[in-house]
C-alpha positions as CSV (number, residue, x, y, z in Angstrom):
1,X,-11.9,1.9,10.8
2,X,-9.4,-0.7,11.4
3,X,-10.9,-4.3,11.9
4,X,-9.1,-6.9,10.5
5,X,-9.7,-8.4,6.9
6,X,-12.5,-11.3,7.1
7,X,-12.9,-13.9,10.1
8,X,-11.3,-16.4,8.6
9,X,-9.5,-19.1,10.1
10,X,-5.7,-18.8,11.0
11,X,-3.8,-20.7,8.5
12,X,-1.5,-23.6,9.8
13,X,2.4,-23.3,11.3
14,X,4.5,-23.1,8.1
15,X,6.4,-26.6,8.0
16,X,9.4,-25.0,5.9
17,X,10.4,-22.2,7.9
18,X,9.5,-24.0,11.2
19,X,13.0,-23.1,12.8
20,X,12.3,-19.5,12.3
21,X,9.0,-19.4,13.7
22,X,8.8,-21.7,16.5
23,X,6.3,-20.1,18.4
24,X,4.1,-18.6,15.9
25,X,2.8,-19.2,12.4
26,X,3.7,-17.4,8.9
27,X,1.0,-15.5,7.5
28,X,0.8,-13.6,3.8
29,X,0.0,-10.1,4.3
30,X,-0.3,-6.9,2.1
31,X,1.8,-7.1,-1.0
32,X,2.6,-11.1,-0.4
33,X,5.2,-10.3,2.0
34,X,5.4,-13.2,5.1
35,X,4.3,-12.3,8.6
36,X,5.0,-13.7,11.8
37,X,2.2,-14.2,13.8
38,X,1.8,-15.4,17.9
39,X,-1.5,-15.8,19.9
40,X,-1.0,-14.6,23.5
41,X,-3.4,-15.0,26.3
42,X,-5.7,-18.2,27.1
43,X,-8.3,-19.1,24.3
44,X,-10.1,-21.4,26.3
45,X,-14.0,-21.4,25.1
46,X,-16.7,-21.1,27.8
47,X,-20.1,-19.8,27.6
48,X,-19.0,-15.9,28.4
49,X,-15.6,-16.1,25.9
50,X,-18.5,-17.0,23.2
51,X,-20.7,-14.2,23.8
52,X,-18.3,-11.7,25.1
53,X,-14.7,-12.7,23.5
54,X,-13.2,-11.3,20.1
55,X,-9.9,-11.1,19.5
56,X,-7.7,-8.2,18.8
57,X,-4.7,-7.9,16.5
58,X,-1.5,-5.9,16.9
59,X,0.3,-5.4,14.2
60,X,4.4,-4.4,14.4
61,X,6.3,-2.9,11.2
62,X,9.9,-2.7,11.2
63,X,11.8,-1.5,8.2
64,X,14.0,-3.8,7.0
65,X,12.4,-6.9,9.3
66,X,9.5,-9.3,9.0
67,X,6.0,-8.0,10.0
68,X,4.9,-8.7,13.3
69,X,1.6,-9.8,14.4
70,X,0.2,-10.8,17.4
71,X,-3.6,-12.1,18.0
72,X,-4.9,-11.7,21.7
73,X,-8.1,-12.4,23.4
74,X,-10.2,-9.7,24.5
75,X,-14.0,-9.3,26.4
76,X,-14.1,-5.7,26.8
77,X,-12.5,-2.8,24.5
78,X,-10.9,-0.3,26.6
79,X,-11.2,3.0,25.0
80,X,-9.0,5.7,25.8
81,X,-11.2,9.5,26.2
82,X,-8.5,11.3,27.7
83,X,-7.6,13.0,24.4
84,X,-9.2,16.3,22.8
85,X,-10.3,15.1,19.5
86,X,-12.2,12.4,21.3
87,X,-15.6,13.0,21.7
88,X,-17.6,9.9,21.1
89,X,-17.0,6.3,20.8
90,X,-16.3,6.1,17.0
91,X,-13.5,8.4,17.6
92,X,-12.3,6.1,20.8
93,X,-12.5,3.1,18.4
94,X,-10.6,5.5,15.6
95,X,-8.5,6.2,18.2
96,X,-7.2,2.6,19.3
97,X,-7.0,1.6,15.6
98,X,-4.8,4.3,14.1
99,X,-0.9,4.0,13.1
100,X,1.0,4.5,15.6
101,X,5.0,5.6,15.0
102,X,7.3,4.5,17.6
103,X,10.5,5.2,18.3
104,X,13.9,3.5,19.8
105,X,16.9,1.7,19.5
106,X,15.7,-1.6,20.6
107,X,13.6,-3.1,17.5
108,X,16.9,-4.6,15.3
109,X,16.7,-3.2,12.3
110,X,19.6,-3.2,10.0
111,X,18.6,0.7,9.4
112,X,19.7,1.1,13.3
113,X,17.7,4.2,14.5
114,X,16.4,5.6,11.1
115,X,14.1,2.3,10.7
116,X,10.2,3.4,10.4
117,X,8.6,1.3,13.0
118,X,4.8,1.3,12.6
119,X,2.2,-0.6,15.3
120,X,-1.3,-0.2,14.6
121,X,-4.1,-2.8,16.6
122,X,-7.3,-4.2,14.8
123,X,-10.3,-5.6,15.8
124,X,-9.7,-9.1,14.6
125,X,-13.0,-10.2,15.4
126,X,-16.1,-8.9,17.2
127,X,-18.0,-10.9,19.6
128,X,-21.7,-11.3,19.9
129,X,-22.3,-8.7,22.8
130,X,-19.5,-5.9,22.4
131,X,-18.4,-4.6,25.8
132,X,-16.9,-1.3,25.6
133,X,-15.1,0.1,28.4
134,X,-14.4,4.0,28.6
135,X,-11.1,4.9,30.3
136,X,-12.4,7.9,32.7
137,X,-9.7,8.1,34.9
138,X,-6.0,9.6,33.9
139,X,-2.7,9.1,35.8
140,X,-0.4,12.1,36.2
141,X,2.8,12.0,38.3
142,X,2.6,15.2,39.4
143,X,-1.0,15.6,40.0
144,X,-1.6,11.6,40.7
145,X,-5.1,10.3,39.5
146,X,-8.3,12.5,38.1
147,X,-11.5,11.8,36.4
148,X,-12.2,12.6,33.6
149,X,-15.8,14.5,33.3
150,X,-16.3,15.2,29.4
151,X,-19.3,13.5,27.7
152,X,-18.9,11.2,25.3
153,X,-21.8,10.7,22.9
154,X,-22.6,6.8,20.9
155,X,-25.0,6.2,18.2
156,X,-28.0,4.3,18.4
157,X,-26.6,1.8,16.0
158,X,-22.6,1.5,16.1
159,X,-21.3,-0.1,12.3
160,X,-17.7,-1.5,12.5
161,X,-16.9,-2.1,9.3
């Protein structure tokens, strides 16, 4: 499953390539290539941020550009059911942490359209008390909102590795 490597600290803003990454920090990732990473949302600590809050981490993968990462504050995982092969919450969790290919014109990469652009969003860190929230309802524009009725099974004893 994909949660992050380790709950370590975020290292500091890079001094050397501070022009580059003025509003983010430089992180080594797989095979010692540089990363940019940004924190979005408010990280203020109160009493339900500690036992509710984790942190989520999307990661963006452009060929021929720097990695991408972005750290954001979270107090309940929304898990999307709407899909077939969905049919409990380790497959929801699967789910929201698999590859996902995107495509487009708008990502800069000197390949222009034939650039491999790969996002995939990690569980960063887990709080105390994990919330998770199942998406039941699904939008349509031609047949507006419906509910979705399928059970969705958990185990007693949920491991994230």
């Amino acid at each position: 499953m994909g949660v992050a490597s380790g709950n370590a600290p975020h290292p500091a803003p890079a001094s050397a390539n501070a022009d580059a990454t003025a509003d983010g920090w430089l992180e080594v990732g797989a095979k010692q290539r540089a990363a940019v990473t940004r924190s979005s949302g408010a990280s203020s600590s109160t009493p339900i941020t500690q036992i509710f809050g984790g942190l989520l981490r999307s990661e963006l993968r452009v060929t021929g550009k720097q990695d991408s990462i972005t750290t954001e504050p979270y107090q309940a995982l929304q898990l999307d059911i709407g899909a077939n092969d969905v049919r409990n919450v380790v497959d929801a969790l699967k789910r929201l942490t698999a590859h996902e290919k995107l495509e487009g014109s708008g990502f800069n990469s000197p390949h222009g359209k034939n650039a491999t652009v790969v996002k995939q969003t990690l569980i960063d860190t887990l709080p105390p008390v994990l919330i998770l929230h199942l998406k039941r309802f699904h939008f349509d524009a031609e047949g507006g909102t419906t509910k979705i009725w399928k059970k969705v099974g958990y185990p007693l004893e949920l491991e994230i590795p």
